[in-house]
C-alpha positions in Angstrom: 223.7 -90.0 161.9 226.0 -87.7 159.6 228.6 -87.5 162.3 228.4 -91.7 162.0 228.7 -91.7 158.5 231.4 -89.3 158.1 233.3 -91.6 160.5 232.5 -94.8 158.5 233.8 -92.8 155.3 236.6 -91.7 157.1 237.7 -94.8 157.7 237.6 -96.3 154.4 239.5 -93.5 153.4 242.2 -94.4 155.5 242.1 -98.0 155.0 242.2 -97.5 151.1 245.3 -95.1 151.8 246.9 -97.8 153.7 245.9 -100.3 150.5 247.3 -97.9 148.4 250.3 -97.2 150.3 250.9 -101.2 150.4 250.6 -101.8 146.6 252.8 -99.2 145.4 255.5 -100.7 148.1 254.9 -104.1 146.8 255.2 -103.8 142.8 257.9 -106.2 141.2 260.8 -103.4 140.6 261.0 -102.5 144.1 261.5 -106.3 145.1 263.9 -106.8 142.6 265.6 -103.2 143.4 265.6 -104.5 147.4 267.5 -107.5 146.4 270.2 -106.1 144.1 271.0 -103.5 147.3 271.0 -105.9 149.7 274.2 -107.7 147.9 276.0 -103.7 148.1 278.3 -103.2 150.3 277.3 -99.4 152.5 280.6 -97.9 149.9 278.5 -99.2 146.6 275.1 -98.1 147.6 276.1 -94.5 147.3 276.3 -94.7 143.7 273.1 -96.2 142.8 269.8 -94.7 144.1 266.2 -96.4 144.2 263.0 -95.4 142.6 261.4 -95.6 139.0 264.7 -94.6 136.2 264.2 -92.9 133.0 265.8 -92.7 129.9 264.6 -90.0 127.5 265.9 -90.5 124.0 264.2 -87.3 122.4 266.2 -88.2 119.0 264.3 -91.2 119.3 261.3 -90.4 120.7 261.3 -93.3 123.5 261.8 -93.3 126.8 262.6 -96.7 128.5 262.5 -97.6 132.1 264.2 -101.1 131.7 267.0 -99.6 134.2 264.9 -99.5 137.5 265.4 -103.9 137.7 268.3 -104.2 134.9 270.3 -101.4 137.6 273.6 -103.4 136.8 273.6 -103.6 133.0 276.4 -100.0 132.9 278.2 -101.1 136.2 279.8 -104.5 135.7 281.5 -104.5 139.0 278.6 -104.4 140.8 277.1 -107.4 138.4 275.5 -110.9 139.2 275.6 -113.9 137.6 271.3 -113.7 138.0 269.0 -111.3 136.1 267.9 -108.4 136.1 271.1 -108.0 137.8 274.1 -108.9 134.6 276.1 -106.6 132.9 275.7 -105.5 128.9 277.7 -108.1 127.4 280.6 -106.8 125.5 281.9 -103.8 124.5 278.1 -103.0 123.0 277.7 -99.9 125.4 280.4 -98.1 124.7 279.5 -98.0 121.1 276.0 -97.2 121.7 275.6 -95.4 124.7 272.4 -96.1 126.9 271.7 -91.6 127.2 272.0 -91.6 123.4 270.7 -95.2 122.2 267.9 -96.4 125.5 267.4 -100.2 125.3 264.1 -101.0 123.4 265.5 -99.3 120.3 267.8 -102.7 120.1 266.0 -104.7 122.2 262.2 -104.5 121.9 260.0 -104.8 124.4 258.0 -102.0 126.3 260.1 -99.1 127.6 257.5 -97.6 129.7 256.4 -100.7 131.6 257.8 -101.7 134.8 256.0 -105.5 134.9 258.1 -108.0 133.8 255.2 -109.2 131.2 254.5 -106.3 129.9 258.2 -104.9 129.7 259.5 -107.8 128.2 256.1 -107.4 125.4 254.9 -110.6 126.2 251.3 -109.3 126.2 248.6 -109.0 124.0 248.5 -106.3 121.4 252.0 -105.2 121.8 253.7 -105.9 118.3 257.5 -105.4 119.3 258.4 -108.0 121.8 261.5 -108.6 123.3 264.5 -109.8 120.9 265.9 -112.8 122.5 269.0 -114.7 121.5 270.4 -113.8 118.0 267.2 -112.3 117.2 268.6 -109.0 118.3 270.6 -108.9 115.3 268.1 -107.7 113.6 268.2 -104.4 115.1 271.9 -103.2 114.1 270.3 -102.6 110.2 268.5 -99.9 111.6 271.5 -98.0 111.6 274.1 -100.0 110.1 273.5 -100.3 106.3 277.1 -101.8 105.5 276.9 -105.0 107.1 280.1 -106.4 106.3 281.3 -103.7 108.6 280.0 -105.5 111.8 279.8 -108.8 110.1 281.7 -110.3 113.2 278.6 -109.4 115.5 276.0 -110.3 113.3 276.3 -113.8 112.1 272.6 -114.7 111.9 271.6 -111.6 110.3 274.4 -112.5 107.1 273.1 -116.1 106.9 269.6 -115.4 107.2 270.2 -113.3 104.3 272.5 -115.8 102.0 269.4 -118.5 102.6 266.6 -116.1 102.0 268.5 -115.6 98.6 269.8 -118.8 98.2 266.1 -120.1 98.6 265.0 -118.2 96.1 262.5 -115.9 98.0 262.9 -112.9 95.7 260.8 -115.3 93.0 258.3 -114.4 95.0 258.0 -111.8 97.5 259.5 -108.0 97.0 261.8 -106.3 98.9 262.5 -102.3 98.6 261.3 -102.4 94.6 263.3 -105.6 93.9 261.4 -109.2 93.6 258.1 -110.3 92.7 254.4 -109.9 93.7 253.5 -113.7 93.6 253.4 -113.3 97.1 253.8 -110.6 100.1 255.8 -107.2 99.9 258.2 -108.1 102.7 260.0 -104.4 103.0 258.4 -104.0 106.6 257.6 -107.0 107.8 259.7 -106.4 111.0 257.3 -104.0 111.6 254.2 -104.6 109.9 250.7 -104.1 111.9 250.0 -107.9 112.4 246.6 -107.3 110.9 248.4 -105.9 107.7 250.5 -108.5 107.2 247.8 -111.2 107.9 249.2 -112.9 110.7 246.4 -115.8 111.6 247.4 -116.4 114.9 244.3 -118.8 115.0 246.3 -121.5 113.6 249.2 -121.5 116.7 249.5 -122.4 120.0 251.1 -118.9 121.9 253.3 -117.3 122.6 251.4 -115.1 119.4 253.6 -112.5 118.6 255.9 -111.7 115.1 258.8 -113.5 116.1 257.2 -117.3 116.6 255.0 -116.6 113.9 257.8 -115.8 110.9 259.5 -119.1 112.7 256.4 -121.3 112.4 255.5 -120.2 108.8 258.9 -121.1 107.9 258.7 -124.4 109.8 255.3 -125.4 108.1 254.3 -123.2 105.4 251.2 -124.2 105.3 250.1 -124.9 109.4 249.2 -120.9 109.0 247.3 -120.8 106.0 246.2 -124.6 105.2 243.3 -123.6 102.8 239.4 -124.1 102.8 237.9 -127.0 101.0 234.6 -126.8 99.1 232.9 -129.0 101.2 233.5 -126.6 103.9 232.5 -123.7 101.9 228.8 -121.9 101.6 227.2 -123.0 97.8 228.8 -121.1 95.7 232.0 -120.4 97.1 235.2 -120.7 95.8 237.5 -123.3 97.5 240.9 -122.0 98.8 244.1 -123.4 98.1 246.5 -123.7 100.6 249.9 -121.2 100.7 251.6 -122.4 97.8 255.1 -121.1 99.9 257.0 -124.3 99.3 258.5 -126.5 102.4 262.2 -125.5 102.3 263.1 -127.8 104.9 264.8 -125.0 106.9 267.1 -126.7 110.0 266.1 -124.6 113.4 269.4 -122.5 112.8 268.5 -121.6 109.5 264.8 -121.1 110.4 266.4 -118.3 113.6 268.5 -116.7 110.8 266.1 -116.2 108.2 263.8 -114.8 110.9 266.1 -112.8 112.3 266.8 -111.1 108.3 262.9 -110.6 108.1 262.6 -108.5 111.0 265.5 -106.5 110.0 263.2 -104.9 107.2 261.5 -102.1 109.5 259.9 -99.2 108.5 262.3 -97.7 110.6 263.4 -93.9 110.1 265.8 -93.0 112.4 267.8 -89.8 112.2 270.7 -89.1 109.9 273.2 -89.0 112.7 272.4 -92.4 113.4 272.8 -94.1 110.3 276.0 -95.8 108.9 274.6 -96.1 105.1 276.2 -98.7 103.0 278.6 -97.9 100.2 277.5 -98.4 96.9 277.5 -101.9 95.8 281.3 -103.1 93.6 280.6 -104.3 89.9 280.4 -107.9 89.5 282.8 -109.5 87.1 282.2 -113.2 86.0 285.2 -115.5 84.6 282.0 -117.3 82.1 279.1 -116.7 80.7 278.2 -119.8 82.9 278.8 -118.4 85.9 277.3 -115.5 85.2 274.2 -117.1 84.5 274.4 -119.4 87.5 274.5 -115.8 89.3 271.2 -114.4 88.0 269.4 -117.8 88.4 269.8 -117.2 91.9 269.5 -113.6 92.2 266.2 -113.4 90.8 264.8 -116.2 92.7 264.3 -118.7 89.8 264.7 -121.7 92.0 262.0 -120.7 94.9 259.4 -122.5 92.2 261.9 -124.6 89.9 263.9 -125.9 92.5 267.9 -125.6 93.5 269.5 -126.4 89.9 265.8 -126.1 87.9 264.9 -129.9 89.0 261.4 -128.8 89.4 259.2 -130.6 92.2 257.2 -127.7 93.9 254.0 -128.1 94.6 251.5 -126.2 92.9 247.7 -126.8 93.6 245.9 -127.5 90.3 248.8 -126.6 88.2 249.6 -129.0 84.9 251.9 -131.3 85.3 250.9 -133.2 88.0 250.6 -130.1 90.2 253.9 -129.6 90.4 256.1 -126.3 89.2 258.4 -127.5 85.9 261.5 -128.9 86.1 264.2 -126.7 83.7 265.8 -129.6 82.6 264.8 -129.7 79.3 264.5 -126.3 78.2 267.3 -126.6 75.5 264.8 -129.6 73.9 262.2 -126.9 74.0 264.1 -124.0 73.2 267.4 -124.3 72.0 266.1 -123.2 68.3 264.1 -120.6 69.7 266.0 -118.3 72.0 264.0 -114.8 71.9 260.8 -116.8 72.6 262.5 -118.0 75.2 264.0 -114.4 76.3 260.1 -113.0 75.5 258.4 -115.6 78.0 261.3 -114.9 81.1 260.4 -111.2 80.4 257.0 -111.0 80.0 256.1 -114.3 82.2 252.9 -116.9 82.4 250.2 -115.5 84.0 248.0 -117.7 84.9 249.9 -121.0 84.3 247.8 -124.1 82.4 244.8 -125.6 85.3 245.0 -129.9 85.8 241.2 -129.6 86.1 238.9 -126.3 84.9 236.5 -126.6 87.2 239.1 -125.2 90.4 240.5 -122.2 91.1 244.4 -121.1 89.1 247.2 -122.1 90.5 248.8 -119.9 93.5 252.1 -120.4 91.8 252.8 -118.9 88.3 255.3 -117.7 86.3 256.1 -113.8 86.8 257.0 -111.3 84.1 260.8 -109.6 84.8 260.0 -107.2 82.1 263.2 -104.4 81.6 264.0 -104.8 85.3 266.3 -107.6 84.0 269.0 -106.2 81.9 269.9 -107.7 78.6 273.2 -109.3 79.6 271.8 -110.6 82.8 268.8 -112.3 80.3 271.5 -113.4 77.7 273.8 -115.5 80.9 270.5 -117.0 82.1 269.7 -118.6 79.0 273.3 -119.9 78.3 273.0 -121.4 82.2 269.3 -122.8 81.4 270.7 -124.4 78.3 273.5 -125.9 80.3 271.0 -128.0 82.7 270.2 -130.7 79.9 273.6 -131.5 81.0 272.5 -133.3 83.8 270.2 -135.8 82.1 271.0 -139.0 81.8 272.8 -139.5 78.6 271.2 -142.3 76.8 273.4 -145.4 76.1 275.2 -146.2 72.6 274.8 -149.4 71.2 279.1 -150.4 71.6 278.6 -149.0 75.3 275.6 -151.6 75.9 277.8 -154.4 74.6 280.5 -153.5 76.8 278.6 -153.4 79.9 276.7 -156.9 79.0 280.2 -158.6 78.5 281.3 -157.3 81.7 278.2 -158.4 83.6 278.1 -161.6 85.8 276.5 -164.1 84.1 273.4 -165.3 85.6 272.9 -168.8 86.7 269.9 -170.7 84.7 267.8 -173.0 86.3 268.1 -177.0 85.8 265.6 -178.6 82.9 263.8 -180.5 84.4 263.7 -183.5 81.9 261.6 -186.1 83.6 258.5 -187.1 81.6 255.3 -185.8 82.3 252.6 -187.6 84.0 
């Protein structure tokens, strides 16, 4: 009986060997290595050997396998026009060699894997997927403070910027000690945990990672955080207001370029050697007051809430007026004989602003306070712009210009009197 059983185990010994020997043989990187060797000639092979590849960035503390099925992406003569089998594009390598640089430091993904699925980070619980398209711009601020510098390779990264502040974002959300707390601290959102920066995945259809997420909440604001009502609510309960981040109406480029800026801001502390820091920012001269003022407006994100040019129109649930944020057109009416309390309320803000109805929760949109971290001359331009926008009311008619325009009008044709008695 034991010399039975010690056969039977035996046996499933060697047939789990055999198993074993059969799935290590048939993982995806040796299939993809077996085709890329096939199209070698015997002279080529010689110079590129099989197995699992590592690079170890200590200086980086990562170590990426993406070589073992990307085996072409140093050698462009031995390239093809398929992947995992292209060449680096550009001159990229040469300034950032793969013994010094690895790949996912630029490229995301998961450096040890050697899955597809999971190398690429397309599965679940891995925050740093892979950076496709012009999303990979995002990872030269990591090293390369002065962007002007490399301005000719990153194109999405400089617009996605100029909207975020043209947009007025900075109204709102802070970034490295400059901005406002209305909304989210944004200085690491590229990297954020996704539970830390409240990512409700609940309210998209997948892929879920950062990437689709930043797009979709700039898409549709709201989609990701669209509110509770009261009726939906335990007794008691306060209702919640949707996100009060206004509907830019971003085109898809813009939408790719703004995302692309927001996962620029990492957490990321990469050794001095590696970084190219900025120079200090030039001084700012203005030819007007005007223009100066026109400046700060947009600087400290005055129009993410008031609009481009102060014409008002965001939604604000259960603020006065309608529910909508305050147009800036007529703050000379309100203020032009009162310009320190106008100075005193852009410093120390409105907080909360006035409720439509009492009985609901304050408006998620309110007016914040600048305090001293707007200077004095900075404060004095903005008013002198604000005052400018009654400019662009409609200038009530004078009694000679009414005339004029009824003499030039066509007369209107009157209808026939009817003079036929009435029966």
């Amino acid at each position: 009986m034991k010399r039975l059983l010690f056969v039977l185990l035996t046996g499933l010994l060697a047939v789990l060997f055999v198993i074993t020997m059969w799935r290590d043989t048939a993982r995806e990187w040796t299939s993809y290595q077996g085709r890329f060797l096939k199209t070698l000639h015997t002279d080529e092979r010689r110079n590129v050997s099989g197995g699992i590849k590592q690079i170890i960035v200590k200086d980086l503390n990562r170590v990426d396998r993406c070589t073992t099925c990307h085996l072409a992406i140093d050698k462009p003569q031995l390239a093809l026009g398929e992947e995992p089998f292209t060449a680096h594009p550009g001159k990229f390598l040469e300034w950032h060699p793969v013994e010094k640089f690895g790949c996912t430091v630029c490229h995301g993904g998961q450096g040890l894997a050697t899955e597809v699925k999971a190398a690429h980070g397309d599965v679940k619980h891995w925050e740093d997927p892979l950076r496709r398209g012009n999303v990979v711009q995002a990872s030269c601020r990591q090293c390369h403070g002065d962007l002007k510098a490399i301005e000719a390779h990153v194109p999405a990264l400089i617009k996605g910027r100029e909207v975020f502040l043209a947009k007025g974002c900075y109204g709102c959300h802070t970034i490295k000690d400059f901005g406002q707390t209305v909304s989210q601290d944004l200085t690491e959102i590229g990297s954020k945990s996704y539970q830390l920066m409240e990512a409700d995945f609940e309210m998209m259809s997948p892929p879920h990672d950062r990437i689709r997420w930043l797009e979709t909440k700039l898409r549709h604001p709201r989609m990701l955080n669209p509110g509770v009502r009261p009726e939906h609510l335990p007794p008691g309960e306060e209702e919640i207001f949707p996100s009060a981040m206004p509907h830019f109406g971003l085109n898809q480029d813009d939408i790719e370029s703004v995302t692309t800026y927001l996962l620029s801001l990492t957490a990321s502390n990469l050794p001095a050697s590696y970084v190219m820091p900025a120079p200090p920012e030039p001084t700012v001269t203005y030819a007007s007051d005007l223009e100066h003022g026109t400046a700060v407006f947009e600087k400290y994100g005055c129009a993410a809430c008031h609009g481009i040019g102060g014409v008002g129109g965001r939604h604000n649930w259960n603020g006065g007026l309608g529910e909508e944020t305050p147009p800036l057109l007529y703050v000379k009416a309100y203020y032009g004989n009162h310009v320190e309390e106008l100075k005193t309320l852009i410093r120390s803000g409105r907080q909360p602003v006035p409720r439509m109805n009492a009985g609901r929760p304050n408006p998620g949109l309110y007016m914040p306070a600048w305090k001293d971290r707007i200077s004095e001359p900075d404060l004095d331009a903005l008013v002198v712009y604000l005052f400018s926008l009654a400019d662009r009311l409609p200038q009530p008619q004078t009694p000679q210009a009414a005339t004029d325009q009824a003499q030039t009008s066509p007369s209107q044709p009157t209808a026939p009197v009817d003079s036929s008695p009435i029966n």
